[in-house]
Structure formats: structure tokens, C-alpha cells
C-alpha distance (Angstrom), angle and dihedral (degrees) to the residues before:
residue distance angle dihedral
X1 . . .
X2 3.74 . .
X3 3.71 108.3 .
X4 3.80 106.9 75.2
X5 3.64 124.8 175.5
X6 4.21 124.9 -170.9
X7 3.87 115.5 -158.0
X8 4.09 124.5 177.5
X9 3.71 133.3 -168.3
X10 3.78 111.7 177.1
X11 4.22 102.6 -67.8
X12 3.57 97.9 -2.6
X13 3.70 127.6 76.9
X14 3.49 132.6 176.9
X15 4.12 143.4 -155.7
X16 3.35 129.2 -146.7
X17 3.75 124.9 -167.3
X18 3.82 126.4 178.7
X19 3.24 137.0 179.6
X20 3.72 101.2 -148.9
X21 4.31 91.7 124.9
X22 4.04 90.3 55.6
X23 3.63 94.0 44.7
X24 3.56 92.8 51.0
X25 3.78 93.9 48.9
X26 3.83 94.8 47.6
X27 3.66 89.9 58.4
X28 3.66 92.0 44.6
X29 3.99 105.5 -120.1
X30 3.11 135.2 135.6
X31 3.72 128.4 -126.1
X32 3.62 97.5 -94.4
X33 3.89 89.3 42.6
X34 4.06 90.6 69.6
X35 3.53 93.1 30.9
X36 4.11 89.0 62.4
X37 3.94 89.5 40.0
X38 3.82 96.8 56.3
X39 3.88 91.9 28.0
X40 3.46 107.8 -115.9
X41 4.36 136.5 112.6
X42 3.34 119.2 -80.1
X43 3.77 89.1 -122.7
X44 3.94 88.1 65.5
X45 3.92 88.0 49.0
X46 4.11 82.9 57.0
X47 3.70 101.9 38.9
X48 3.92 87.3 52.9
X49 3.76 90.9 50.4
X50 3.60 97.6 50.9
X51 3.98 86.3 42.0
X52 3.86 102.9 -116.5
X53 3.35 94.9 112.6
X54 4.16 128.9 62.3
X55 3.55 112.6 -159.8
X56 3.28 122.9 -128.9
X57 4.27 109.6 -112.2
X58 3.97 94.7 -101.2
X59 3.92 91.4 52.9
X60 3.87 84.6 43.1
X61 3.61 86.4 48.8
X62 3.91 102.5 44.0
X63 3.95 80.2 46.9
X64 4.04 91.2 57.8
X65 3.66 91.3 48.6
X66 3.59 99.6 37.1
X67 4.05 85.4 58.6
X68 4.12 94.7 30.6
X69 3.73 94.0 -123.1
X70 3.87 133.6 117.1
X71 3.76 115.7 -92.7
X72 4.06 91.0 -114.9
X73 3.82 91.4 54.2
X74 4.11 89.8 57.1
X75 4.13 92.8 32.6
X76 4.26 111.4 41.5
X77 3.87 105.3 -167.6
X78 3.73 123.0 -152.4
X79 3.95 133.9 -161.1
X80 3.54 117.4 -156.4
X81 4.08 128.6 174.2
């Protein structure tokens, strides 16, 4: 997992993971290939992939069907206490 995303609300805090960066490699494009094929900047392709960025649940969606895999395959949430 590359792309790895820290979020806190009081006592709770989660981790998100994604895959987005190995996916895109697999299939052999480049950022600004999957950027134009789920309509979005390339700069949002690189923000997710360094995990600054959470997308919002249509770009994770059009990312899980883009790649034909489940949405918590690409994004791995965490709960920690």
C-alpha cells in the first residue's frame, strides 16, 4: 500500500490505505492516463497516491470500476482508539 491517509475526530481515528499507485502501475498508465479515464486532474491522481487526498465516494467508485475491483480492496479502512 502506498497511499496512506490519517483522519481524527476527538477519540477515534482512522487509516486509510489504497492502492490506487499499484493499480495504476499494473495496468501500465501513467498518472494522467487514469486521471483522463475516471475524469479527474492528474494532481488528484497524485495526491491520492501519496495519501493526502480522500476521494470523494464517486471518484472512489469510478476508481473500483475503472480497475474491476471492490471499493475495500482499492481503499483498506482502519479504526484505531
Amino acid at each position: 500500500m502506498y497511499g496512506v491517509l490519517y483522519i481524527s475526530s476527538g477519540d477515534d481515528a482512522l487509516k486509510i490505505q489504497n492502492s490506487v499507485r499499484e493499480l495504476r502501475t499494473h495496468a501500465g498508465l501513467t498518472q494522467e492516463d487514469l486521471a483522463e479515464k475516471v475524469g479527474v486532474t492528474r494532481v488528484t491522481i497524485n495526491c491520492l497516491e501519496r495519501g493526502v487526498y480522500l476521494p470523494s465516494l464517486a471518484l472512489a467508485i469510478k476508481l473500483a470500476r475503472f480497475f474491476r475491483r471492490p471499493v475495500e480492496e482499492i481503499f483498506i479502512m482502519e479504526e484505531h482508539r
